[in-house]
Structure formats: structure tokens, C-alpha cells
C-alpha positions in Angstrom: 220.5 6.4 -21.3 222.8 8.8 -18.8 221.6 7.7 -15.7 224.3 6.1 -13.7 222.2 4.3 -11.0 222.6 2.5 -7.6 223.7 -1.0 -7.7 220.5 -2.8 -6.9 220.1 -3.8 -3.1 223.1 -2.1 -1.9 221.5 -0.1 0.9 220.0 -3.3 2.5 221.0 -3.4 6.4 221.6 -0.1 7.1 219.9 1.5 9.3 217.3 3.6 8.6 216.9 7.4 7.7 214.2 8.9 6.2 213.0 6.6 3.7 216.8 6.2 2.5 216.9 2.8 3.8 214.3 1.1 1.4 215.7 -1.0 -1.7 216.8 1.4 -4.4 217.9 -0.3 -7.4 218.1 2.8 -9.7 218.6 -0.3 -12.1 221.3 -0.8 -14.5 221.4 -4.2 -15.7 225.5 -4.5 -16.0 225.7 -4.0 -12.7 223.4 -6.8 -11.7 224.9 -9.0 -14.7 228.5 -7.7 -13.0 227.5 -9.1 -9.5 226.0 -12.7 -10.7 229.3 -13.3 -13.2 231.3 -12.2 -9.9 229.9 -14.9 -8.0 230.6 -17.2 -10.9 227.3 -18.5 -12.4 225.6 -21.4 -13.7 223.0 -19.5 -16.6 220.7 -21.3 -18.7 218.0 -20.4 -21.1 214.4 -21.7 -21.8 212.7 -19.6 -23.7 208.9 -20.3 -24.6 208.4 -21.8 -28.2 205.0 -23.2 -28.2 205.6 -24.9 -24.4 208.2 -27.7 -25.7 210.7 -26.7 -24.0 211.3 -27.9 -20.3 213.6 -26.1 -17.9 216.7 -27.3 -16.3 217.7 -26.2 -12.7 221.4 -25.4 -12.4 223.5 -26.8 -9.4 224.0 -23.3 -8.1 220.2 -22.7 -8.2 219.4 -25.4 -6.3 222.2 -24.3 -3.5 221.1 -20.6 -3.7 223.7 -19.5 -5.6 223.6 -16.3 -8.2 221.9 -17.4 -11.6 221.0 -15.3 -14.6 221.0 -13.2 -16.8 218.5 -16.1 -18.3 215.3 -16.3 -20.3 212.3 -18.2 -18.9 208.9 -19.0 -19.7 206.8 -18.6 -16.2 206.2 -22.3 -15.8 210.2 -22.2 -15.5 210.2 -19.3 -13.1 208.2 -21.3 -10.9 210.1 -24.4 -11.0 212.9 -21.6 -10.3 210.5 -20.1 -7.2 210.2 -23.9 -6.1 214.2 -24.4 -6.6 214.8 -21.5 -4.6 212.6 -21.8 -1.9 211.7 -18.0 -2.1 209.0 -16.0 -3.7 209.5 -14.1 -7.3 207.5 -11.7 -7.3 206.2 -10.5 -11.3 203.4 -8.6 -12.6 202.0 -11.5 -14.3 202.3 -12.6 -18.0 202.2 -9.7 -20.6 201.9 -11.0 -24.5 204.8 -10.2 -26.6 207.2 -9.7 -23.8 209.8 -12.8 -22.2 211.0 -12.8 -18.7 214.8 -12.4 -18.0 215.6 -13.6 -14.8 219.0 -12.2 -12.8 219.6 -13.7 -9.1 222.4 -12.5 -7.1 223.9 -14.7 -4.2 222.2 -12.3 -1.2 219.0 -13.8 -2.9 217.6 -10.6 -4.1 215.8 -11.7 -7.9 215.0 -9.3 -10.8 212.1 -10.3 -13.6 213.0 -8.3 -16.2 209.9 -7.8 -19.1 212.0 -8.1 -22.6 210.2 -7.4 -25.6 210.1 -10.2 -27.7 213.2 -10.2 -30.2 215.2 -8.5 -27.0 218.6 -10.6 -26.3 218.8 -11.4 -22.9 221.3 -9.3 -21.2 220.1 -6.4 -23.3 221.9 -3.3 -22.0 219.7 -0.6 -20.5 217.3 0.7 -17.9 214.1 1.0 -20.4 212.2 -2.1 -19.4 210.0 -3.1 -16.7 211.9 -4.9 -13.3 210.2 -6.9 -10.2 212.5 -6.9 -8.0 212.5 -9.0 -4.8 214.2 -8.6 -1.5 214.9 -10.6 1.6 213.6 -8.2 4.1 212.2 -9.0 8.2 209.1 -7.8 8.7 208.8 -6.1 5.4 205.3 -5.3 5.9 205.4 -3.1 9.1 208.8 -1.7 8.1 207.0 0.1 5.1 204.3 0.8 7.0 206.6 2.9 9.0 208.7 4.4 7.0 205.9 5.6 4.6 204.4 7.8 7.7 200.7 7.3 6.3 201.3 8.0 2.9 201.4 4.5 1.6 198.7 3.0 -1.2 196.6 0.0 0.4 196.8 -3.0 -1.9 194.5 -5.9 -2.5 195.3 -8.7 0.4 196.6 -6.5 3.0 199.7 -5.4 0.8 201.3 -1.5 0.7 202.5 0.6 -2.0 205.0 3.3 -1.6 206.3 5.1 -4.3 209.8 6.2 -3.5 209.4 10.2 -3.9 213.4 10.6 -4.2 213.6 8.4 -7.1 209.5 8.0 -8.7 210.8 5.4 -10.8 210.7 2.6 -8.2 207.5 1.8 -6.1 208.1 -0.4 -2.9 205.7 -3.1 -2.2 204.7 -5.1 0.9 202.4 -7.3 1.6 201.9 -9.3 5.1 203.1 -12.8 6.2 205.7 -12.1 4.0 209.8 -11.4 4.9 210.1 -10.0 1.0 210.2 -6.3 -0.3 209.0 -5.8 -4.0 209.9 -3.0 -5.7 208.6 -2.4 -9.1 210.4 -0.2 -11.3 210.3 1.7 -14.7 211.7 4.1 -17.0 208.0 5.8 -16.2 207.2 7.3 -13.0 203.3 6.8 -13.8 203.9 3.0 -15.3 205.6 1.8 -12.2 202.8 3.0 -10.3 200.5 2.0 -11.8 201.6 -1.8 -12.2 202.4 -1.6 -8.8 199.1 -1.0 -7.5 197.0 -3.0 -9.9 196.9 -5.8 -8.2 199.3 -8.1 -10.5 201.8 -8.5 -8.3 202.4 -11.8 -7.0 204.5 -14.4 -6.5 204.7 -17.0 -9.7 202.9 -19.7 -8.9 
């Protein structure tokens, strides 16, 4: 892997030009790992074996502070969603994958789809990310920055794939102050999870 991407989030609150001013994670996991161990972390792991295993929620979780890199089955990333008081947005369960979970302290959260056998914190942009944002408004703002050319989604939502970077697809949907991006090593996979309809908050 030679890409040398973006630091996820950083171009949130700038103004915008073009469509420069959408989330852009051009996703490298050590630098999302750098930020949360930066803010000085709490990180835990469940990881699914048969359902025994029960979550714990960390102190910083609770407060909104950065967790992650962790593993978690989704009846702990909803605990998590619950914790948080925020969304986390995934593409549903997919068998023979675990979810790593990465939040950093301006609340923007990363699912990250390991294969199983894949240690978490596993270097590399090769995998599939949801990413969610705090964003006003996120709804009408991609609606106006993607000048018509947006994808209309089940329940209101949008879809704009990110022409400057194909890897990431932005996703809106309304009532919401979130931005979803969805992003993978393949131009036509992130599409086409993006637009199928699985993307929703755990619940």
C-alpha cells in the first residue's frame, strides 16, 4: 500500500469549495489509531465467541472521549451507539468479518470490516470503513454540494460518490446532523455498499 492519505475528518469546518469540503478520510488506519492514543484512550475488546461474551463501556466512552482501536460484536456497538449518544452508522453484519471500532474525541467513529483471523489495529487501507461525522444539516449540505448529481437512497437519504477520490462515497440521510462516508480500496465496492440500502445506524 503507497497511498499516503488524509487524516480522516480533517477538512471538517472549512468552508466550502467545490466539493472539497466534504469528509475525506483517504483512510489510513495509523493515523486514526495515532489520534485516539493522542487523546489517551480507554480500549477494550469483545470479540463475538458464540454471544458469551458481554461488553464493558470504558469511562472515557461514556464521557465522549476517543476509544478504539477495539473489536466488537454489533450487540456491543450498540450498547456503544447507546453510550455515546450518537449514531454508528455500518453496512450491517457480513459473515466471516468482525467490526473494529476507532472513535476519536471530535466524535467522528470508524466500523472497520476485519476479516476474521485479522488483529485489530491491522495496518492498511484494504478493508471496508463506515465512517461517521458530526455534520449540521448534513442532508441539504450534500444536496448542494452534489449540484444534482447525487444517488437517491431508500428513506429520503443521498449518495455522492466523491469524484476526486472514487474510493469514498458520502452519505446523507434526513433528520439526521451525521455524514456517512463509506469507503474502500474499490471504487465500485464502495458504491455499491453505499447505495444498497444497508446503511444504518446499529440498532
Amino acid at each position: 500500500m503507497h497511498e499516503q492519505p488524509d487524516a480522516p475528518g480533517e477538512h471538517i469546518g472549512r468552508p466550502p469549495k467545490g466539493a472539497e469540503w466534504l469528509q475525506r478520510p483517504r483512510i489510513r488506519l495509523g493515523a486514526i489509531v495515532a489520534l485516539a492514543v493522542a487523546a489517551g484512550i480507554v480500549a477494550w475488546a469483545v470479540v463475538d465467541r458464540g454471544g458469551s461474551s458481554k461488553p464493558s463501556t470504558p469511562a472515557s466512552s461514556a464521557a465522549g472521549g476517543a476509544v478504539g482501536p477495539v473489536l466488537l460484536t454489533p450487540e456491543a456497538l450498540r450498547a456503544e451507539s447507546r453510550s455515546l449518544g450518537q449514531p454508528i452508522y455500518w453496512a450491517g453484519s457480513k459473515s466471516g468479518y468482525t467490526y473494529e471500532l476507532t472513535r476519536t474525541v471530535t466524535g467522528h467513529v470508524y466500523v472497520r470490516y476485519l476479516p476474521t483471523g485479522t488483529a485489530v489495529g491491522a495496518k492498511g487501507a484494504g478493508y471496508l470503513i463506515v465512517a461517521t461525522y458530526p455534520f449540521p444539516n448534513a442532508l441539504a449540505a450534500l444536496k448542494k454540494v452534489s449540484g444534482g448529481t447525487g444517488i437517491a437512497l431508500p428513506d429520503g437519504g443521498l449518495a455522492v460518490v466523491d469524484t476526486n477520490y472514487p474510493k469514498s462515497v458520502h452519505v446523507a440521510f434526513p433528520g439526521t446532523d451525521y455524514q456517512v462516508e463509506v469507503y474502500d480500496p474499490s471504487p465500485k465496492t464502495a458504491r455499491s455498499v453505499a447505495v444498497s440500502g444497508a446503511v444504518r445506524p446499529v440498532r
